[in-house]
C-alpha positions as CSV (number, residue, x, y, z in Angstrom):
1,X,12.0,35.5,14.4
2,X,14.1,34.9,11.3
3,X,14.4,31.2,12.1
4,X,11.1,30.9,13.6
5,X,10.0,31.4,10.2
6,X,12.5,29.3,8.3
7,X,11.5,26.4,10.5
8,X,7.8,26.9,10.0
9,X,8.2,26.6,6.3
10,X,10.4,24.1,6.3
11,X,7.6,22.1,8.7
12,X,5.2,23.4,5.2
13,X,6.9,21.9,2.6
14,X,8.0,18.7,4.8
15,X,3.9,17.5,4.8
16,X,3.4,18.0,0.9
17,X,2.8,14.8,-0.8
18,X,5.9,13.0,-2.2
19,X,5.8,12.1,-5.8
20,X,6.7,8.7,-6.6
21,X,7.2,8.4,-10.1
22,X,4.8,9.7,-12.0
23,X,2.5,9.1,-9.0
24,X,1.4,10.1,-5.1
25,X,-0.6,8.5,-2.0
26,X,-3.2,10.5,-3.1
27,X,-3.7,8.7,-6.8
28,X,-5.4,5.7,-4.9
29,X,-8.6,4.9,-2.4
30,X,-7.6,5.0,0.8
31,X,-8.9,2.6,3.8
32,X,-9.7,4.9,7.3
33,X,-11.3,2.0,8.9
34,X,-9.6,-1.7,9.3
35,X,-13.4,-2.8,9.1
36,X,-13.8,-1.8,5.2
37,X,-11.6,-4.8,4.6
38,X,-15.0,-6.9,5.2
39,X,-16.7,-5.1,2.0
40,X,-13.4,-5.6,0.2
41,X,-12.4,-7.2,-2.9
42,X,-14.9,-9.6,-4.7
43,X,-14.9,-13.0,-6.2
44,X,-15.1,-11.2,-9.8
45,X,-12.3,-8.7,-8.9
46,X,-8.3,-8.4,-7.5
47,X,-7.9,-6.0,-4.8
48,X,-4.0,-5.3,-3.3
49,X,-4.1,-3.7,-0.4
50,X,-0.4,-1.8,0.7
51,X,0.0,-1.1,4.3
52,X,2.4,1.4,4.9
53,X,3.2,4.0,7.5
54,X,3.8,7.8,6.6
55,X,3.8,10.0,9.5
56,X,2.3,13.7,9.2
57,X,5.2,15.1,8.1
58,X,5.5,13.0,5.3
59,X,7.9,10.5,6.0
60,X,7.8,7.2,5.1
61,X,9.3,3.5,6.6
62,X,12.4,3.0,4.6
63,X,10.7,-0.1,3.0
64,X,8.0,2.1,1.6
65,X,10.4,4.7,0.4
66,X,11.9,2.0,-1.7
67,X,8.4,-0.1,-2.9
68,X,6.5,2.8,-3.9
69,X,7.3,3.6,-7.5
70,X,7.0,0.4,-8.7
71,X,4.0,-0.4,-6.8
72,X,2.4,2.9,-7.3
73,X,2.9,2.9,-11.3
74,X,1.9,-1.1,-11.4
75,X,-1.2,0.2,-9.4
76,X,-1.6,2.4,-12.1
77,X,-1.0,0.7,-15.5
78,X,-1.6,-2.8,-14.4
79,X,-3.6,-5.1,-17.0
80,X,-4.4,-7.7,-14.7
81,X,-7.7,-5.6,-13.9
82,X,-6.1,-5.4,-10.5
83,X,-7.2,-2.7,-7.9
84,X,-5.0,-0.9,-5.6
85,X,-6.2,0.2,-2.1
86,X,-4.0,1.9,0.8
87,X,-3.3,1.8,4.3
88,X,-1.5,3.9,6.3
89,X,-0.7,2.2,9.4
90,X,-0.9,5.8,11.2
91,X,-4.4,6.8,10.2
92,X,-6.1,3.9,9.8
93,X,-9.2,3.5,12.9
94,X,-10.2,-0.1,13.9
95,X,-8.6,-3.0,15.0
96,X,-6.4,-4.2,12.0
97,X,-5.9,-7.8,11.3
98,X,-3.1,-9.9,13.6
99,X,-1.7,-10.8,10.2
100,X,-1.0,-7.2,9.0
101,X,1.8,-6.4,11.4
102,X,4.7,-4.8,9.8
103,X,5.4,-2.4,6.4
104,X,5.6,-2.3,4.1
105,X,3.0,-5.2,3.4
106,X,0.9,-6.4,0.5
107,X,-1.6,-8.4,0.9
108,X,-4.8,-9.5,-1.4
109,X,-8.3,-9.1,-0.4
110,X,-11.4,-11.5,-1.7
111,X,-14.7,-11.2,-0.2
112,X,-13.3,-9.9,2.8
113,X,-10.5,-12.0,3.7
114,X,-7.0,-11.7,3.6
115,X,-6.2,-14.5,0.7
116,X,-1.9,-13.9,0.3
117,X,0.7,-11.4,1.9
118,X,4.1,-10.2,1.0
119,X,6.1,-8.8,3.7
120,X,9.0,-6.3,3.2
121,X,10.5,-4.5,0.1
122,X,12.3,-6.9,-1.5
123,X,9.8,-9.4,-1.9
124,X,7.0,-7.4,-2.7
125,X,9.5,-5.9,-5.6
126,X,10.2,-9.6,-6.6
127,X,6.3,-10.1,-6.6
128,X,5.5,-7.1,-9.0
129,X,8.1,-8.1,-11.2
130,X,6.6,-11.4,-11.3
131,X,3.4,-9.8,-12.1
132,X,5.2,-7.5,-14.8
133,X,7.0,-10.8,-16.3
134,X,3.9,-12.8,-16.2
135,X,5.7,-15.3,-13.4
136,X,3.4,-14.5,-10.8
137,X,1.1,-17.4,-9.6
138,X,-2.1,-15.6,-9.5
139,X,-3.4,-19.0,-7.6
140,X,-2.1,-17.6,-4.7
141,X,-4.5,-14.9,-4.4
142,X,-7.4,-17.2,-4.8
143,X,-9.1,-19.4,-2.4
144,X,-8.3,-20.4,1.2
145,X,-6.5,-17.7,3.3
146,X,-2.8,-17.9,2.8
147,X,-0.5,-16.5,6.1
């Protein structure tokens, strides 16, 4: 009974939310459906959109593990007016785009369409410094879709 117990409260504190930084999952708008990408992002506006996966125990892909301070406190204290959005590859409903097929991924969302991804943690780290540095080729994330 003893361990019964001890495992059923170890299960408990396992689905809490993980603090990254200063910051959790829950800090951001969330996508349920792939087809809310369509009302997504505008021509006035910057949307990143992270895919990740976290199961319901609260583990994440090793790649998110090691994005997700830096892109949760950039989500948070940017000053490029830009918007961050999340994914979880695990709850999201709908058909998700052929282009999204891995995490962690960032990608950029105008009008609806997927306009520039970053696959894996290392270059989306090397992206948000850019973006910290002032390096970051925001032309990228305008215009024609970029895959």
């Amino acid at each position: 009974m003893k361990r019964l117990s001890l495992l059923l409260i170890l299960l408990i504190a396992g689905c809490g939310a993980n603090q990254y930084g200063d910051y959790t999952y829950d800090d951001f708008p969330s996508i349920t459906d792939w087809s809310e990408l369509e009302t997504t992002g505008t021509t006035d506006s910057i949307t990143m959109v992270y895919y990740y996966n976290r199961d319901f125990f609260g583990t994440d892909c090793a790649g998110c593990q090691i994005v997700n301070t830096a892109l949760f406190e950039y989500g948070k204290t940017n000053t490029d007016d830009v918007e961050l959005i999340l994914v979880n590859e695990r709850t999201a409903m709908g058909i998700r785009p052929l282009s999204v097929n891995r995490q962690p991924t960032v990608f950029f969302v105008q009008d609806g369409e997927i306009t520039y991804q970053v696959f894996a943690a290392q270059p989306i780290l090397e992206m948000l410094e850019n973006m910290e540095t002032g390096a970051f080729d925001w032309a990228l994330v305008e215009g024609e879709t970029n895959e």
